[in-house]
MARKOL-231966 format. One record per atom (N, C-alpha, C, O): residue number from 1; residue in three letters; atom name; x, y, z. Coordinates in steps of 0.05 Angstrom, whole numbers. Layout:
REM residues N
resi:resn:name:east:north:up
NUM:ALA:CA:X:Y:Z
...
This chain:
REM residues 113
resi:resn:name:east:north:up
1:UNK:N:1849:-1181:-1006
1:UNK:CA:1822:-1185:-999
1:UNK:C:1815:-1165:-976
1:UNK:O:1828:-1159:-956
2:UNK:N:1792:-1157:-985
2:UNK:CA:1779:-1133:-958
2:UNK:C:1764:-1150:-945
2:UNK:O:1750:-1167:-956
3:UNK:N:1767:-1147:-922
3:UNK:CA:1742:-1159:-905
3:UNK:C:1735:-1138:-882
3:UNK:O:1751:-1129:-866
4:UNK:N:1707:-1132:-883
4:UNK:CA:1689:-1115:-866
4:UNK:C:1666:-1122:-849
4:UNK:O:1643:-1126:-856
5:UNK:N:1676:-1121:-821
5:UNK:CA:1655:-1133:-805
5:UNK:C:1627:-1100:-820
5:UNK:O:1632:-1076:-824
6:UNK:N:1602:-1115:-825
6:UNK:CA:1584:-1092:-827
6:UNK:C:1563:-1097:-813
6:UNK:O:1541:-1091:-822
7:UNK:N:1566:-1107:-791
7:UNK:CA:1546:-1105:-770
7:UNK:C:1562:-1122:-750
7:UNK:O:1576:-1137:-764
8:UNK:N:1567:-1128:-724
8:UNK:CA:1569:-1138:-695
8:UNK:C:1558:-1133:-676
8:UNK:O:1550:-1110:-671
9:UNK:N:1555:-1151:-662
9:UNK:CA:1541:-1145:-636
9:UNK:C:1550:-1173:-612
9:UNK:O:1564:-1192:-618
10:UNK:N:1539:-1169:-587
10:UNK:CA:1544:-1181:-573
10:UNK:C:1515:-1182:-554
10:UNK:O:1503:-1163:-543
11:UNK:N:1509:-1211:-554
11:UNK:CA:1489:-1214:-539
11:UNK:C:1489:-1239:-522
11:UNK:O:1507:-1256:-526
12:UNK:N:1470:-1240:-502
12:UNK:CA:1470:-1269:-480
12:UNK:C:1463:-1290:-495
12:UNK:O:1441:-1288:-507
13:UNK:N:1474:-1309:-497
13:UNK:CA:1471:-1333:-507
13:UNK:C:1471:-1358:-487
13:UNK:O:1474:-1353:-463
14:UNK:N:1467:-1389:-496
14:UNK:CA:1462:-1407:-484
14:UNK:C:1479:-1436:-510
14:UNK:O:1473:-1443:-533
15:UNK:N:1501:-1444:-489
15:UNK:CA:1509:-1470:-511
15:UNK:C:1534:-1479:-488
15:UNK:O:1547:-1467:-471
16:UNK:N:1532:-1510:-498
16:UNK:CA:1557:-1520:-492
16:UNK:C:1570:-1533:-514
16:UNK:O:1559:-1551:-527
17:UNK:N:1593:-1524:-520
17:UNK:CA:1612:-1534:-537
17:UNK:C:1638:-1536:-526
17:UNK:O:1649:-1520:-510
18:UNK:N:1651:-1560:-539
18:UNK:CA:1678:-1577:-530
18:UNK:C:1681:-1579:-500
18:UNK:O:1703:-1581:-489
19:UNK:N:1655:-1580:-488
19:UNK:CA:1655:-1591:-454
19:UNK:C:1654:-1573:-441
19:UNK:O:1650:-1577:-417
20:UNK:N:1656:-1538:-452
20:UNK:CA:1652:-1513:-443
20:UNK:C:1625:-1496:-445
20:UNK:O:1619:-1483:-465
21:UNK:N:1610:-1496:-423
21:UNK:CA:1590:-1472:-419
21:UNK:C:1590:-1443:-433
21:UNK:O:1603:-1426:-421
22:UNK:N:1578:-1436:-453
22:UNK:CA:1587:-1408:-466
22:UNK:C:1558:-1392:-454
22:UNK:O:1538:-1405:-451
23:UNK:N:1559:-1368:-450
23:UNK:CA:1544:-1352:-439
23:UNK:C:1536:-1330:-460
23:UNK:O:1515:-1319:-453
24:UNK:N:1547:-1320:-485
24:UNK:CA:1549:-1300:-498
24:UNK:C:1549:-1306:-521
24:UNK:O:1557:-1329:-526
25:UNK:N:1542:-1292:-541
25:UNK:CA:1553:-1299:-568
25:UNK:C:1559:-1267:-586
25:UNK:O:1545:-1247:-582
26:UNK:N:1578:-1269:-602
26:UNK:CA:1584:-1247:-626
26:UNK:C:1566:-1259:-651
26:UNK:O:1566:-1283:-657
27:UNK:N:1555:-1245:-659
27:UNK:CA:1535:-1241:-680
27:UNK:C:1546:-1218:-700
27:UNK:O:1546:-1195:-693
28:UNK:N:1559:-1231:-734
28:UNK:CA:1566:-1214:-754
28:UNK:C:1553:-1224:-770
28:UNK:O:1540:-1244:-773
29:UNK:N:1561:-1190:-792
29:UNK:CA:1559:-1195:-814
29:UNK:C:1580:-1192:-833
29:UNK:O:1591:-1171:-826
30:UNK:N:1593:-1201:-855
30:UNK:CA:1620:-1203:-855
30:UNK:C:1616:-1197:-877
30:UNK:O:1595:-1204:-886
31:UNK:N:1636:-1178:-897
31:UNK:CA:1629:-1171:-928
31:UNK:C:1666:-1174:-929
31:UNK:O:1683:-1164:-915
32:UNK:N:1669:-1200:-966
32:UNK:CA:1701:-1193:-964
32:UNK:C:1691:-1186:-992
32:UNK:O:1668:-1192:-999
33:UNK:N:1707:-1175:-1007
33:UNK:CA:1717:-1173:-1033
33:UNK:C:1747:-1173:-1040
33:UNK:O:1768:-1168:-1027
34:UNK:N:1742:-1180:-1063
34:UNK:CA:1762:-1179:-1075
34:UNK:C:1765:-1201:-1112
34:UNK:O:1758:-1223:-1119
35:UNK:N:1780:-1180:-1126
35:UNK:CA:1781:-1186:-1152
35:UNK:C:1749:-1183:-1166
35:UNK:O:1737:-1202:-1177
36:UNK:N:1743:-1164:-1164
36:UNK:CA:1724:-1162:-1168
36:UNK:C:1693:-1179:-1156
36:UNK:O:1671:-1179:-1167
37:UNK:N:1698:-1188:-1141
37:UNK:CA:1678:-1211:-1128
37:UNK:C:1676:-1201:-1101
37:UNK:O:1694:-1190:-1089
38:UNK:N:1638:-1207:-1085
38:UNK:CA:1641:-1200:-1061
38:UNK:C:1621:-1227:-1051
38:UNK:O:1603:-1241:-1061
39:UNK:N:1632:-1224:-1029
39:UNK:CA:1615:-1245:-1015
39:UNK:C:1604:-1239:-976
39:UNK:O:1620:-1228:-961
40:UNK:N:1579:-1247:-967
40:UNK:CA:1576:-1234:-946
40:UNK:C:1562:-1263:-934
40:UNK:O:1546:-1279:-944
41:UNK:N:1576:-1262:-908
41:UNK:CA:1569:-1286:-890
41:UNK:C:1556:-1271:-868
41:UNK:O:1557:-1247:-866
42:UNK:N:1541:-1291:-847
42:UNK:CA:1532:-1288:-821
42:UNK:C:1547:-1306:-800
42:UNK:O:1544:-1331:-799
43:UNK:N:1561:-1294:-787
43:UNK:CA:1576:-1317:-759
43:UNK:C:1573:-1314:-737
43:UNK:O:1582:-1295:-723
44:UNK:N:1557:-1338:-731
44:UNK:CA:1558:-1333:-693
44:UNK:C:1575:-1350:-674
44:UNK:O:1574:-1374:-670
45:UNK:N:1589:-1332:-665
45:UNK:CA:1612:-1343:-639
45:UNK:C:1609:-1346:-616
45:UNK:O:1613:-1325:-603
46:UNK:N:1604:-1360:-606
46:UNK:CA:1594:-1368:-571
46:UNK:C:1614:-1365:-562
46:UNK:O:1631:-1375:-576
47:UNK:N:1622:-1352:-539
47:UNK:CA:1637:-1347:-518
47:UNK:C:1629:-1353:-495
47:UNK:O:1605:-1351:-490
48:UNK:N:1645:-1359:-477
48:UNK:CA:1638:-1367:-449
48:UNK:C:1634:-1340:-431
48:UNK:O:1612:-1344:-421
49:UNK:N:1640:-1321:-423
49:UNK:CA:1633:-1299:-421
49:UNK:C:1625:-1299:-387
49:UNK:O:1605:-1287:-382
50:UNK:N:1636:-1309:-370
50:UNK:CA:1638:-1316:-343
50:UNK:C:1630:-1287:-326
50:UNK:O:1615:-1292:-308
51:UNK:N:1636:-1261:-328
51:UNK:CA:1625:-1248:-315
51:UNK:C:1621:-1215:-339
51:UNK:O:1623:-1210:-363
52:UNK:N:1617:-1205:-321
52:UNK:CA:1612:-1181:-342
52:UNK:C:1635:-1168:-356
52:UNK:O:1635:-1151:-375
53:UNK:N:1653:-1178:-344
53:UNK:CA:1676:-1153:-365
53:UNK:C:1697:-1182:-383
53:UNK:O:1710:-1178:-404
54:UNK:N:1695:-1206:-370
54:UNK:CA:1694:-1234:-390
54:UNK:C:1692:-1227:-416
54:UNK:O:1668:-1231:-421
55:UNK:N:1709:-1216:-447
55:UNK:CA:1700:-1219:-471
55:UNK:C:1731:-1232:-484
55:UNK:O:1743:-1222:-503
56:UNK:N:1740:-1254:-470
56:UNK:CA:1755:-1275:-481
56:UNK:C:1741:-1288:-503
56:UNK:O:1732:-1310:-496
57:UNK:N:1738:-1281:-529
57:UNK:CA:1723:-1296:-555
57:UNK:C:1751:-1314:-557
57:UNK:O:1774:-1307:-553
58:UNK:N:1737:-1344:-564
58:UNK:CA:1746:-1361:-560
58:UNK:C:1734:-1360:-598
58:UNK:O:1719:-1346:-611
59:UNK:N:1755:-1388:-604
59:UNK:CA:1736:-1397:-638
59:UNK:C:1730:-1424:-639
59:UNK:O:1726:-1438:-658
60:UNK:N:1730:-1429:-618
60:UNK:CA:1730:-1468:-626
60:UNK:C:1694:-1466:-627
60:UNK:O:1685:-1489:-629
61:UNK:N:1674:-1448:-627
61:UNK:CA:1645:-1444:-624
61:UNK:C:1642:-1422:-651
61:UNK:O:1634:-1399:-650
62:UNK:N:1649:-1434:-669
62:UNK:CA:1648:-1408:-687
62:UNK:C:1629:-1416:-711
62:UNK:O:1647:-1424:-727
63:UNK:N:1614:-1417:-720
63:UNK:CA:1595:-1421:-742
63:UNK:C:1589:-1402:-766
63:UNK:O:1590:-1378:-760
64:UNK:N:1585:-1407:-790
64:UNK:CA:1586:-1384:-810
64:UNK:C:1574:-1405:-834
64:UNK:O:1576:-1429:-840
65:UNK:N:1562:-1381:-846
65:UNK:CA:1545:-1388:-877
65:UNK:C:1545:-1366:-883
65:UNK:O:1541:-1346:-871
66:UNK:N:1553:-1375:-916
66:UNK:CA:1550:-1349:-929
66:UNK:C:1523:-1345:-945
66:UNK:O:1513:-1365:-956
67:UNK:N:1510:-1321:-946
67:UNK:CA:1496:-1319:-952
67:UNK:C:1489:-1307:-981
67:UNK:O:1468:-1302:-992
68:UNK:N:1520:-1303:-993
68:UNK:CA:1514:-1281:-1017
68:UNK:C:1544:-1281:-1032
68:UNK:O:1566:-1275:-1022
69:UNK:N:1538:-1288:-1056
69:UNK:CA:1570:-1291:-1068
69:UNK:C:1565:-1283:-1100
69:UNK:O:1545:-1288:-1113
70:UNK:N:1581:-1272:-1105
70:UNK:CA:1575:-1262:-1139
70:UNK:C:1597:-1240:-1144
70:UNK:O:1613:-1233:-1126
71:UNK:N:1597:-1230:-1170
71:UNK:CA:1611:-1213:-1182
71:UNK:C:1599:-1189:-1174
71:UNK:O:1575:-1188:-1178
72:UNK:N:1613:-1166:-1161
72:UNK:CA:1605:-1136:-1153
72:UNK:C:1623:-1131:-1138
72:UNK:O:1646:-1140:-1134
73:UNK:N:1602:-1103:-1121
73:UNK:CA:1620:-1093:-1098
73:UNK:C:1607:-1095:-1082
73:UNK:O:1589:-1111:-1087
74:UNK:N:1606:-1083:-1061
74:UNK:CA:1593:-1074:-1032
74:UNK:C:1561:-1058:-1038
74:UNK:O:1558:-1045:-1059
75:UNK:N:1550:-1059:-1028
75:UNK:CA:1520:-1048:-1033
75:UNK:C:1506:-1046:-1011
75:UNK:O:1499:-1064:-996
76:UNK:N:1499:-1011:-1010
76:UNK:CA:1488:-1011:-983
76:UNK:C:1452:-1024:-981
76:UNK:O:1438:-1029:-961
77:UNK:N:1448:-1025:-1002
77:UNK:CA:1423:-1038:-1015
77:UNK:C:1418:-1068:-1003
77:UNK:O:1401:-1076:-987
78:UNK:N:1440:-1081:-1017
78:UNK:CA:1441:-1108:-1013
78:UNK:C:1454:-1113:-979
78:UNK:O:1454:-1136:-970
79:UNK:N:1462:-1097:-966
79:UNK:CA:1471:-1104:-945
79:UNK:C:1445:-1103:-923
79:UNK:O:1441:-1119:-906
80:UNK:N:1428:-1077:-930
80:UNK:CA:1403:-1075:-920
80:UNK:C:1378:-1095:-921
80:UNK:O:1358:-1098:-907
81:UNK:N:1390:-1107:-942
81:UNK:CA:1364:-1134:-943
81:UNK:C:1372:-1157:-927
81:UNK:O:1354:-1172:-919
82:UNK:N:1408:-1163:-920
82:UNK:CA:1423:-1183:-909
82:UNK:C:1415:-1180:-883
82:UNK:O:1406:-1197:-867
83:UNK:N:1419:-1148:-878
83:UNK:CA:1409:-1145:-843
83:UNK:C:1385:-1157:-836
83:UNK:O:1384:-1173:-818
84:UNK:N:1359:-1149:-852
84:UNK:CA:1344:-1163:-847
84:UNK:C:1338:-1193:-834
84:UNK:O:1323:-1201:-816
85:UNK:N:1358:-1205:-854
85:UNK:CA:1345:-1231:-848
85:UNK:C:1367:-1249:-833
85:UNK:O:1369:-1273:-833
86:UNK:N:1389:-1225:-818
86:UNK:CA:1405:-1238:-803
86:UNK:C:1400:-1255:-779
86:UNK:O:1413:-1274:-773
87:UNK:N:1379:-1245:-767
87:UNK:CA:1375:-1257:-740
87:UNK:C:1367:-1281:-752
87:UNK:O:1386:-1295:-757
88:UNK:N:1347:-1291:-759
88:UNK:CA:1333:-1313:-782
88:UNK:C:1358:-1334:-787
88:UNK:O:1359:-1358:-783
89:UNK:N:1378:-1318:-796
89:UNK:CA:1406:-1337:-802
89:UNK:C:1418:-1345:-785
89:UNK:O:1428:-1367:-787
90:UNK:N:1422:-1329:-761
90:UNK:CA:1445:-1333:-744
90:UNK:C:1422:-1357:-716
90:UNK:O:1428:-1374:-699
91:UNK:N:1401:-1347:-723
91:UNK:CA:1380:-1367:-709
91:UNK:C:1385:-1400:-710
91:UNK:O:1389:-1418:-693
92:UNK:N:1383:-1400:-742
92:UNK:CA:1388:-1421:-749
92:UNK:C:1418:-1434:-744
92:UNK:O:1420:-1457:-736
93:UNK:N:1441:-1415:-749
93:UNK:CA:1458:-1421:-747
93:UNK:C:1457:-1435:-707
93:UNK:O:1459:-1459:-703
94:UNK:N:1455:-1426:-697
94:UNK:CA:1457:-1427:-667
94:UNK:C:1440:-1457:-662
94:UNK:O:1451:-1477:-653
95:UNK:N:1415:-1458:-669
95:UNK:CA:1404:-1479:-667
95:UNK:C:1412:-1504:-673
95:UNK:O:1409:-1523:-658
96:UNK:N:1429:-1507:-706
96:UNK:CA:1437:-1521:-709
96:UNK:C:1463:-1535:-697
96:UNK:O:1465:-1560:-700
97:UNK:N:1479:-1523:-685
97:UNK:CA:1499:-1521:-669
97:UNK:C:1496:-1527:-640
97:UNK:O:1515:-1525:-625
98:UNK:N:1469:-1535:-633
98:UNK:CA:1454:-1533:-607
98:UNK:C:1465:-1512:-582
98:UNK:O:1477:-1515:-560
99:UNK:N:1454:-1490:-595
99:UNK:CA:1460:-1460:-573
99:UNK:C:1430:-1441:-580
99:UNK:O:1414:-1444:-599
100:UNK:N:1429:-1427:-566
100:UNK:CA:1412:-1399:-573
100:UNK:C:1422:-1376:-567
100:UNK:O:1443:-1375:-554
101:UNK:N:1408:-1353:-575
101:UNK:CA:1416:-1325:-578
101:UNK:C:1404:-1308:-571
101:UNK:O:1386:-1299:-585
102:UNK:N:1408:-1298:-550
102:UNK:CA:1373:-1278:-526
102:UNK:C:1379:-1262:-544
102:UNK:O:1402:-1252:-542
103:UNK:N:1363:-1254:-564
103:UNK:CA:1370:-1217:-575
103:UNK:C:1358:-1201:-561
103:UNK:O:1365:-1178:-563
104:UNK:N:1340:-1206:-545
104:UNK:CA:1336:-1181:-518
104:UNK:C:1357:-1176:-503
104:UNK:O:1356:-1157:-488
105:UNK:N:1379:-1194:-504
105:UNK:CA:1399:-1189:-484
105:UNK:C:1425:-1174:-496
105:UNK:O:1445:-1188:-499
106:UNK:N:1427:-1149:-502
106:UNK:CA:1449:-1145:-512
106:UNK:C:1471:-1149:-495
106:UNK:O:1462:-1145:-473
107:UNK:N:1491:-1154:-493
107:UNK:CA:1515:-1155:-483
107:UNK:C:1529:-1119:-480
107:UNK:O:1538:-1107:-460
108:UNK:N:1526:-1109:-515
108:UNK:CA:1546:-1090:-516
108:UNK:C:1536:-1086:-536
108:UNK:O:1524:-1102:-549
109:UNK:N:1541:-1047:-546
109:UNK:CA:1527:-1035:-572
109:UNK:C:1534:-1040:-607
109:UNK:O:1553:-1047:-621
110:UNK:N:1512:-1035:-610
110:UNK:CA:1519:-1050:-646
110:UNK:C:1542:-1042:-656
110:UNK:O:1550:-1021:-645
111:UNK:N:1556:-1051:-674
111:UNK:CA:1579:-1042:-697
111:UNK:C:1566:-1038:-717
111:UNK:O:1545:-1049:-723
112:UNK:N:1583:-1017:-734
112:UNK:CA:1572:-1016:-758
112:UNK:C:1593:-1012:-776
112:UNK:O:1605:-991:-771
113:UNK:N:1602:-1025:-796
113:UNK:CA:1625:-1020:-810
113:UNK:C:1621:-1004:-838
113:UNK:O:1640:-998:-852
């Protein structure tokens, strides 16, 4: 199985999970394939993130939905429409999880895989 972060980032966030204050969160987009099948999720990871150089990612704050599963490959097409409506996802994801996600606040510069 391939798995490719195709987008990361790191931004200020707001959550408490397992009795811990998280300050940060990683924001992906995740593409695996394999056997002919690909599938692409969105996961946001809250980290506690205590001062500025703090990037101990922790997983017990880790959330994920996939957004896309079928027979293919990789598509820069289809990955361009996923970016889109990532924030939208990972929004939701965060909310439901009771956290949020400053995207004005970057942490640290985009990835691109």
């Amino acid at each position: 199985m391939a798995e490719i972060n195709v987008y990361q980032q790191y931004f200020a966030a707001k959550g408490t999970f397992n009795g811990v204050e998280r300050h940060a969160a990683c924001v992906l987009l995740i593409s695996n394939s394999d056997s002919g099948r690909i599938q692409y999720e969105v996961a946001v990871n809250f980290f506690p993130h205590n001062d500025a150089e703090d990037f101990a990612v922790s997983y017990d704050a880790y959330f994920n939905k996939t957004l896309y599963d079928a027979a293919g490959r990789r598509s820069k097409k289809r990955e361009a429409q996923l970016l889109e409506q990532l924030r939208d996802e990972a929004d939701t994801l965060a909310a439901t999880a009771g956290g949020v996600i400053f995207w004005e606040q970057p942490v640290g510069p985009e990835r691109r895989g």
